[in-house]
N, C-alpha and C positions, 0 to 999 in steps of 0.2 A: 090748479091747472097750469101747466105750462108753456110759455109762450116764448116765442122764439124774434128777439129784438133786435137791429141794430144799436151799441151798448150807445151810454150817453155820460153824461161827468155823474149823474148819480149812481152808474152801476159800474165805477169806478173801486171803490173799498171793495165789495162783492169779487170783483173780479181780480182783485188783488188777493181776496182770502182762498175763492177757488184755486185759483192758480200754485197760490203756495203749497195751499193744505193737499192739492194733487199733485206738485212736483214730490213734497216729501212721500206719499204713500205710495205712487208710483216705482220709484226708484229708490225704496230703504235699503231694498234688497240688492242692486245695483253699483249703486256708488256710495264713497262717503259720507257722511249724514253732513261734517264739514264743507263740501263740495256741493251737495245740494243746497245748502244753506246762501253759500257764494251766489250759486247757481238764482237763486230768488233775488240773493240783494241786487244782482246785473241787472236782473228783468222784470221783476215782478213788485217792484217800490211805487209809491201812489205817483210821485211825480212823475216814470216813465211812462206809465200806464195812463193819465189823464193826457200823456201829451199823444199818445198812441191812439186816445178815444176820439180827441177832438181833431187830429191830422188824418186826411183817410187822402189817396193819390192810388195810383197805380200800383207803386210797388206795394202797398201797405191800406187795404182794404176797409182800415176799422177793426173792432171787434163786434163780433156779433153774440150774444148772451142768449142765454136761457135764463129765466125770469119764473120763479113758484112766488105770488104775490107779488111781494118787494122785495126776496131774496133770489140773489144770484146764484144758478146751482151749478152753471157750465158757461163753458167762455171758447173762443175760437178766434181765429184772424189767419191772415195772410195776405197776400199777394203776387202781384204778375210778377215773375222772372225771366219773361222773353214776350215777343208779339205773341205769343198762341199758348203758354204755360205758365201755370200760376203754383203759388205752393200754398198748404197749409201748414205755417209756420206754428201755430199752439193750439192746441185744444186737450182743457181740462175739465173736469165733473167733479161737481162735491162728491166727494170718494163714499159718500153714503148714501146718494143717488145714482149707481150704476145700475147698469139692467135694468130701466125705465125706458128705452130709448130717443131718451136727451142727446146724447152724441149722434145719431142718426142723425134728429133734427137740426142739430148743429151744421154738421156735414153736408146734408141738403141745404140749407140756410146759405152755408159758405159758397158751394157750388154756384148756386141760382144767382148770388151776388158778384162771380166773377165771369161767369159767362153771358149776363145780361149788362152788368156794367161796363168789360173790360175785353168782352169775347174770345175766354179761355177756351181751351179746345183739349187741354191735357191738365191733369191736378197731378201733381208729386207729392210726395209728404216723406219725411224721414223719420225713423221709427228706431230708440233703441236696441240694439240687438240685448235680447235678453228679456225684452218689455213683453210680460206673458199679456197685459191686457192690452195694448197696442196693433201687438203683432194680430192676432186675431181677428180684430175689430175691421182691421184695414182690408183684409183677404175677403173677409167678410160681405165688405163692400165690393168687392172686387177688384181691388189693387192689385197688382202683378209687381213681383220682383222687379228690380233692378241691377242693383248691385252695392257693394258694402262698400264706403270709406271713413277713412279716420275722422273725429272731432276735431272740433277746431275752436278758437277761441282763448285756449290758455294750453299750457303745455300738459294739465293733466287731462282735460279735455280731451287732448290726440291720444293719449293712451285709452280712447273709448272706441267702439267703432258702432258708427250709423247703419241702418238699412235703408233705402233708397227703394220705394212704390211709387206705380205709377198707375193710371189709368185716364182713360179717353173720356171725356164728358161733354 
């Protein structure tokens, strides 16, 4: 059964392994496997991640997990980016638990925790363009278009371009 956590220093590795193991299968198809690689060591190393678990503030929510036992199968976070809008800055799924609705629960989880803690009023989220399971998911939800800009981050980064959803919550 799976349970939907605020993460803690033990669902740290977990949440290092989800993360990796769904950037690379997300995006094989997408970017360099070189780039994604990069892309992990930025953000996705125990030592970001444990300081990401134990710091939660405003702009940076915490992570909230999905927990089957003691294994981490999906992960999430973000934070406010103005008085009234917050973003969901990551969320991945052990890429061999999709279509259980784990990400729902995440996304509800997320929501709940930035409009009772922070009193969000809009979620953004930015979504590969090209990201066949993203794009979907988010519409899905009922996100509404926005508008496309470049990556940012490093120079091959801006040769990417983002989509930009929004919705009221």
């Amino acid at each position: 059964m799976v349970e939907i956590l605020k993460a803690e220093p033990p669902h740290v590795e977990g949440i290092v392994r989800v993360c990796s193991e769904g950037n690379r299968t997300t995006y094989a198809e997408l970017y360099p496997a070189d780039y994604i690689e990069q892309i992990i060591q930025q953000f996705y190393t125990q030592e970001r991640i444990m300081d990401e678990v134990t710091y939660t503030g405003k702009e940076w929510g915490g992570y909230i997990v999905a927990v089957d036992g003691e294994k981490v199968v999906g992960a999430c976070g973000g934070g406010m980016i103005d008085e009234e809008a917050c973003e969901l800055y990551v969320m991945y799924l052990d890429p061999s638990r999709k279509k259980e609705g784990i990400g729902t629960k995440l996304l509800e989880a997320f929501v709940k925790q930035q409009k009772e803690e922070y009193g969000a009023k809009k979620l953004w989220v930015s979504v590969q363009e090209g990201n066949e399971q993203g794009i979907p998911f988010y519409e899905a939800k009922g996100f509404e278009f926005s508008h496309s800009q470049r990556g940012y981050g490093s120079k091959e980064a801006e040769t990417y371009t983002s989509l930009r959803y929004w919705k009221n919550i």
